[in-house]
C-alpha positions as CSV (number, residue, x, y, z in Angstrom):
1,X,-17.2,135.2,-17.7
2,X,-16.1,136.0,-13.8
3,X,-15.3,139.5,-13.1
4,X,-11.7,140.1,-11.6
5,X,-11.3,141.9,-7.8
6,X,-10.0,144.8,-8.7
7,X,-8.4,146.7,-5.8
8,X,-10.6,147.8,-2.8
9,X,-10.4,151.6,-3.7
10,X,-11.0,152.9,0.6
11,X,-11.5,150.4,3.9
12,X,-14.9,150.2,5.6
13,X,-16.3,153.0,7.4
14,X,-15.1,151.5,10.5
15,X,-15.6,148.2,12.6
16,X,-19.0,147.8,14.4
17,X,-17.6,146.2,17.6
18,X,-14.9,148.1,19.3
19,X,-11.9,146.4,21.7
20,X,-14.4,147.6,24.6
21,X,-17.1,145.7,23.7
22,X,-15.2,142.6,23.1
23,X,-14.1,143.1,26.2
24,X,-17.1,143.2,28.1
25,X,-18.4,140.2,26.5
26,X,-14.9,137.9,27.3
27,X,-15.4,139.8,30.8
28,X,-11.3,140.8,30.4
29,X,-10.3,143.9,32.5
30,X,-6.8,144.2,32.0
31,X,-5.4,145.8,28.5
32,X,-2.9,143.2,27.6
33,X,-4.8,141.3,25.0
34,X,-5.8,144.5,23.3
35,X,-4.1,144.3,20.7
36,X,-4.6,140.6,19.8
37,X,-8.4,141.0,20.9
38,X,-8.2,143.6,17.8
39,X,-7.6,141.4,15.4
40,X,-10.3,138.8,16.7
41,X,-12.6,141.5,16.1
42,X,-11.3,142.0,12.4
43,X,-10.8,138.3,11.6
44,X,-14.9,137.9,12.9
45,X,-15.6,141.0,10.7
46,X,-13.9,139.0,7.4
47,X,-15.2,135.8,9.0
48,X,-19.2,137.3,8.9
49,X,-18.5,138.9,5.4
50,X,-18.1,135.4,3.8
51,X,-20.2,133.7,5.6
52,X,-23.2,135.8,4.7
53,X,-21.5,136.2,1.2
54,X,-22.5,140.2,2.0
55,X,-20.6,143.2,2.6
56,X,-21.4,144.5,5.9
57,X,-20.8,148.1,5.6
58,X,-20.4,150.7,2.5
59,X,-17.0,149.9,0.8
60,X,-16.0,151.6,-2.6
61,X,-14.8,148.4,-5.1
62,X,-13.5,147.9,-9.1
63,X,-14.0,145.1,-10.5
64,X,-13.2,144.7,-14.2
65,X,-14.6,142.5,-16.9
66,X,-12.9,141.3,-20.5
67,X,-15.5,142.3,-22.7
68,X,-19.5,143.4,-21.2
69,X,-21.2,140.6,-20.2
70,X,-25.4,141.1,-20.8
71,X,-25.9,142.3,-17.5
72,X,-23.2,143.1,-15.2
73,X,-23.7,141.7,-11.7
74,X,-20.8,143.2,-9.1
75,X,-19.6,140.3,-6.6
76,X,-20.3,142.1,-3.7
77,X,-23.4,142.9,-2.2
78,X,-26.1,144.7,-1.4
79,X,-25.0,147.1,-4.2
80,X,-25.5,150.6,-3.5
81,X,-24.7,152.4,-6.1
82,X,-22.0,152.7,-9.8
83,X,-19.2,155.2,-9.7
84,X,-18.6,154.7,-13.0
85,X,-18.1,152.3,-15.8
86,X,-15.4,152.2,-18.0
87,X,-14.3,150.6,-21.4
88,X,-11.3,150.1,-23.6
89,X,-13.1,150.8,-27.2
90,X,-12.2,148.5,-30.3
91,X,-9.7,151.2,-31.2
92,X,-8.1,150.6,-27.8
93,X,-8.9,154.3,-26.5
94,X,-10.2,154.3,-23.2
95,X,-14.2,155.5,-22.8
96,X,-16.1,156.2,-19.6
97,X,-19.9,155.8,-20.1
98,X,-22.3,158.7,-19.4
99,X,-24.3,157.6,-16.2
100,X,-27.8,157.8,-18.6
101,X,-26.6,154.8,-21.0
102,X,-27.0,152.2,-18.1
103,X,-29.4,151.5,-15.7
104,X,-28.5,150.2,-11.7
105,X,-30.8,147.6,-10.0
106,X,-29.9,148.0,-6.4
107,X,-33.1,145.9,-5.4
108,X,-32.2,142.7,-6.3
109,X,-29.4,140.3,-5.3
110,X,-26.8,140.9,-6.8
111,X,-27.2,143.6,-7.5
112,X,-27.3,144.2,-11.8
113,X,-26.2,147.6,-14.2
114,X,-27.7,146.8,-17.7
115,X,-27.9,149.1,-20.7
116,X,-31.0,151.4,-20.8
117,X,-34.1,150.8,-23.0
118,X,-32.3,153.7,-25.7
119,X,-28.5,152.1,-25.7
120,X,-30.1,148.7,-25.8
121,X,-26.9,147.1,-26.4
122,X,-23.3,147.7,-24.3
123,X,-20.5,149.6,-26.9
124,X,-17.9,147.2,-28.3
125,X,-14.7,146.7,-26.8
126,X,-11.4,145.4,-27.5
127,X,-11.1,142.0,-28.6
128,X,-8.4,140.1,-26.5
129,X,-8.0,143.0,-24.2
130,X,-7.7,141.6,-20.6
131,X,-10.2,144.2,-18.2
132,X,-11.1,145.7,-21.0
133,X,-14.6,146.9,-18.8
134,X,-13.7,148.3,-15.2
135,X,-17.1,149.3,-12.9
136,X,-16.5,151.4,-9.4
137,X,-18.8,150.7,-7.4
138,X,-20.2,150.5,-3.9
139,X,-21.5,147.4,-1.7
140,X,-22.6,147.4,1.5
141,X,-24.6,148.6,4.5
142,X,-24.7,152.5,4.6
143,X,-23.5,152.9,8.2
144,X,-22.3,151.1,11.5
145,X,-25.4,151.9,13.0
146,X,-27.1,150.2,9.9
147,X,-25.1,146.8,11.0
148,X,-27.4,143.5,11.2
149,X,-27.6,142.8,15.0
150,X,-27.5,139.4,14.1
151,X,-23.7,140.0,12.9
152,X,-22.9,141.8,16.1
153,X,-23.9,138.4,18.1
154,X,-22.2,136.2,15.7
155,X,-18.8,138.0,16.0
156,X,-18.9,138.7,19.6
157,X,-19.8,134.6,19.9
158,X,-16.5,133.9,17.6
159,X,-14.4,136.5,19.3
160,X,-15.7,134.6,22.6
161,X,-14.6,131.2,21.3
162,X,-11.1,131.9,19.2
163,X,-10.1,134.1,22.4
164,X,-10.4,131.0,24.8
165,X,-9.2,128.7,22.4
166,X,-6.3,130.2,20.7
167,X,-4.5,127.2,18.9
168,X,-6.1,125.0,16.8
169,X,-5.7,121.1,18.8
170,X,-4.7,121.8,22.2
171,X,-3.6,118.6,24.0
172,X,-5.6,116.7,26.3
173,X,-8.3,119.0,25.6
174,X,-11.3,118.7,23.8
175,X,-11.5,119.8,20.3
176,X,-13.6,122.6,19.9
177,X,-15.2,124.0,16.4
178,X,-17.0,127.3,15.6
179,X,-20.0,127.7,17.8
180,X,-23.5,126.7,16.0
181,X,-25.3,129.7,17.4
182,X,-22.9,132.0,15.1
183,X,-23.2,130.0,12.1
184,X,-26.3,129.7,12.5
185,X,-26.6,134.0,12.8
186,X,-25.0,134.3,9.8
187,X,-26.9,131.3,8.2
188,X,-30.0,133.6,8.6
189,X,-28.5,137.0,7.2
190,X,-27.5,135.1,3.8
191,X,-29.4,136.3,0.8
192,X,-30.8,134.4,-1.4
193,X,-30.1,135.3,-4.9
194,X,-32.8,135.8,-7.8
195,X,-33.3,133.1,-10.0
């Protein structure tokens, strides 16, 4: 069973390219497009996110779960580390777990919370309760200054290329598609996941 996005609980710790950089890569002066050169920055951030199917910098997440799967792997990585993890019971009271009755593989990718060697087994929880199981967690790189270099080019390259061609088919131009070199960046940051 997929785990449900629960709500993204606080926004990352801040974007690692600022309007100045951009700026100095498009080699733009004025401040006119500082707004709009903003939300290039932010639509590369999402754009490198998904493309290396990993979140870039330290974001608190819940995600909840029907019932406990075997092991519990968070969609968004690298994990860092469980909040908490909570659980309607089969009497339909709410439980949270004490931190000693699961275990948290931040290591591998995904990342995986399992029941220790002594619970052995997750409690049971409500039958036909939707998110019965909700997990807080964190994902992500631990700081700005932790932020893949690799990223950095990538979203300066897209910022470069959506800022010169702002609509999608300009006539009598050439068509022009997201530049190689940035796919190609991000290509290298993906993860592969554990068999």
């Amino acid at each position: 069973m997929e785990a449900a996005m629960g709500i993204v609980q606080s926004s990352e710790v801040g974007l690692p390219i600022t309007v100045a950089d951009a700026k100095e890569h498009l080699r733009v002066t004025d401040t006119e497009d500082d707004e709009y050169i903003r939300r290039l920055i932010v639509a590369s951030y999402e754009y490198a996110q998904t493309a290396t199917r990993q979140q870039l910098q330290a974001t608190n997440y819940v995600e909840t779960w029907d019932f406990f799967p075997r092991v519990i792997e968070p969609n968004r990585w690298p994990l860092r580390s469980v909040t908490s993890i909570g659980y309607t019971d089969e009497n339909g009271t709410t439980q949270t777990l004490s931190s000693t009755a699961f275990q948290v593989d931040t290591s591998n990718t995904p990342g995986r919370i399992a029941p220790t060697a002594d619970e052995v087994t997750w409690p049971v929880t409500e039958g036909g309760t939707f998110n019965a199981v909700t997990v807080s967690y964190t994902a992500g790189q631990s700081s700005v200054t932790a932020f893949d270099v690799r990223a950095k080019v990538g979203m300066l390259m897209l910022i470069g290329h959506w800022y010169k061609q702002r609509e999608e088919v300009v006539v009598g131009a050439t068509a022009m598609e997201i530049p190689t070199m940035a796919k190609s960046l991000f290509q290298s940051m993906k993860t592969s996941v554990y068999p």
